[in-house]
C-alpha positions in Angstrom: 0.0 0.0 0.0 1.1 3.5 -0.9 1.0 6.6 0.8 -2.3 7.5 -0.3 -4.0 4.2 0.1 -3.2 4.5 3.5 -4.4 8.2 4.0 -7.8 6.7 2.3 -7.8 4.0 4.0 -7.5 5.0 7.1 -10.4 7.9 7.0 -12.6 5.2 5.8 -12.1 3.0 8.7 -11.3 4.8 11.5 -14.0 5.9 13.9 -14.8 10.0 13.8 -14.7 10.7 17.4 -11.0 9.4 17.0 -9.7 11.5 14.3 -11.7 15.0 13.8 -9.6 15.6 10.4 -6.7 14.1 8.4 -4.3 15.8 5.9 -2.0 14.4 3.9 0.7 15.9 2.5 4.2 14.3 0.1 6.2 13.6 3.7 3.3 11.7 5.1 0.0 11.8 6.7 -1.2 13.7 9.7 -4.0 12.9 12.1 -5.5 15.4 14.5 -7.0 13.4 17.4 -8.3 15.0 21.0 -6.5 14.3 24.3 -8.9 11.0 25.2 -8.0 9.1 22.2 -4.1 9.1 21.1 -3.4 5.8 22.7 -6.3 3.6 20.4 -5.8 5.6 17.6 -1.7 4.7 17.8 -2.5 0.7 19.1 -4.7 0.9 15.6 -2.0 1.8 13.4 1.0 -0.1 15.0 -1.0 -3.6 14.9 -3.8 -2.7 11.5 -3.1 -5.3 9.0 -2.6 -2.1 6.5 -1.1 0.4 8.7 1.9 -2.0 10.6 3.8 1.5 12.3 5.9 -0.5 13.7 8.2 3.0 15.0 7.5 5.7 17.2 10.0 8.1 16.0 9.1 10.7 18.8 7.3 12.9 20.6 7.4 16.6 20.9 5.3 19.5 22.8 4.9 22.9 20.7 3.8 25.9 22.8 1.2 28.1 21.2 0.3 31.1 24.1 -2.4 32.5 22.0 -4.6 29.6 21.7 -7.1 28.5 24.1 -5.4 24.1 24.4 -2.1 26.0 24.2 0.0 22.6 23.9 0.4 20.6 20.8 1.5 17.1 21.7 3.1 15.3 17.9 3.6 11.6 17.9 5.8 11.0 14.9 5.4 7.1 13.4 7.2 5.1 10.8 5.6 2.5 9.0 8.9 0.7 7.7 6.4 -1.8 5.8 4.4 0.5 3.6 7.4 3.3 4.2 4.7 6.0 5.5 5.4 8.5 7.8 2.2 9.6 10.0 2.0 12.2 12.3 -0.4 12.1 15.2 -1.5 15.4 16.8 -3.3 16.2 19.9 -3.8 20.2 21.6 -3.9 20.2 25.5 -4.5 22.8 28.0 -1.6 23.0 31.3 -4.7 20.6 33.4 -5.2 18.4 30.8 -3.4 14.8 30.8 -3.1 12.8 27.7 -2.9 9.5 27.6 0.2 7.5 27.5 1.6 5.3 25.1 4.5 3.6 26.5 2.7 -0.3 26.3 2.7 -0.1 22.4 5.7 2.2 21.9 8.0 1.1 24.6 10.6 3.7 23.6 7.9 6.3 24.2 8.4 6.5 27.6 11.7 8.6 26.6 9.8 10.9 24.9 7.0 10.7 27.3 9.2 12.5 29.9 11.0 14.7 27.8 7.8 16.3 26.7 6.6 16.8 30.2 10.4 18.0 31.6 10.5 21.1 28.9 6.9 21.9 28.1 5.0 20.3 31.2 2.1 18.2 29.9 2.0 15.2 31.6 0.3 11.9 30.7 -2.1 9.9 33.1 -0.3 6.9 34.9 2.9 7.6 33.3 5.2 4.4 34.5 8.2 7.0 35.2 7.2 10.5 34.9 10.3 12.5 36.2 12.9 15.1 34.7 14.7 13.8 31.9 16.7 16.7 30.2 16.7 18.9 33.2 18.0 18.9 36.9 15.9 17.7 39.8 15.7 21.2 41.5 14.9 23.2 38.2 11.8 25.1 38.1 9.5 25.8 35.4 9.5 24.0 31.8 11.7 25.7 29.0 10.1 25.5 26.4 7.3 26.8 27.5 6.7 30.6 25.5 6.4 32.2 28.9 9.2 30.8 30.4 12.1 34.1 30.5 15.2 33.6 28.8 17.3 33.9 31.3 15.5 31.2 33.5 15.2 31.5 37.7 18.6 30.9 38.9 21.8 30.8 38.1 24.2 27.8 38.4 28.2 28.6 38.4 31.0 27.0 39.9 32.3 28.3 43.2 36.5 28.4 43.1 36.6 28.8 46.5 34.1 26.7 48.2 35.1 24.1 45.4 31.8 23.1 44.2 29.0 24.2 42.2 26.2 26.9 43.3 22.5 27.6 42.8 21.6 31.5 43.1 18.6 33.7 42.3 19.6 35.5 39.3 20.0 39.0 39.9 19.7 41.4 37.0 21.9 45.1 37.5 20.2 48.1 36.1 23.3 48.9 34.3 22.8 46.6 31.9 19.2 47.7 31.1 20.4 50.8 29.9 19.6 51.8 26.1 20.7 54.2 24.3 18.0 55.2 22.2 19.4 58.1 20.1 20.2 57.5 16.6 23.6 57.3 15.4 22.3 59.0 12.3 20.9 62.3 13.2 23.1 65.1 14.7 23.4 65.9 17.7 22.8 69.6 19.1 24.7 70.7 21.6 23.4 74.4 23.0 
């Protein structure tokens, strides 16, 4: 089966309250699916006589601020049988949970936790849901929109004490200061 059979295929067969709409595009097809049904939608296509994704190649959060489910949770597959690529999307809100799917995609569980470490959505009975990418102590999420850029604290090594430090991070107001004239008018002076 091709690219396309699949695609047709699958909106044929799958239930609506599953997948609310399908593209498909020449890199492979995408499925937009709410938070309560990621996990039978993916068990469908990894054991579907014509679907056989037999990868999850992973799973990343994207932060949209201006929408109201500001999280967008992708579950990339590989079907190495058909060679399809499909892309599974679900939008979340910071309450809601999604469902994992670490049973059929063992190696989900990676990804699992890094999407909940840097953009903080968090699956329901995840088997090991703990920082992944970050340190135990850090606060906030990353990759998160509203997260500043210079983070919370600031970790350095300490020469003296011979060992490394956590501190608040402490911005000077000398290095807020802008100069705002431009360096292409003239200056007046009198």
């Amino acid at each position: 089966m091709d690219n396309q059979s699949i695609f047709q295929y699958s909106w044929e067969i799958l239930p609506k309250k599953w997948v609310h709409k399908m593209k498909r595009s020449e890199h492979g097809n995408r499925s937009y699916t709410n938070t309560d049904y990621p996990f039978p939608l993916l068990c469908f296509l990894k054991w579907h006589t014509y679907t056989r994704v037999q990868v999850s190649i992973d799973i990343c959060g994207v932060d949209h601020p201006s929408r109201k489910r500001r999280f967008e949770v992708v579950h990339n597959l590989l079907s190495t049988r058909y060679n399809s690529r499909i892309r599974v999307q679900t939008s979340a809100d910071e309450v809601t949970r999604i469902s994992p799917v670490v049973s059929p995609f063992p190696s989900a569980g990676r990804w699992e936790r890094e999407v909940w470490d840097m953009s903080g959505v968090s699956s329901i009975n995840h088997p090991d849901l703990r920082r992944i990418s970050t340190d135990y102590g850090f606060e906030g999420h990353p990759l998160r929109k509203d997260f500043p850029l210079s983070g919370y604290v600031e970790v350095r090594y300490d020469d003296p004490e011979k060992r490394v430090v956590s501190e608040p991070i402490e911005m000077t107001q000398e290095f807020r200061y802008f100069d705002f004239a431009s360096p292409w008018e003239q200056r007046s002076d009198g």
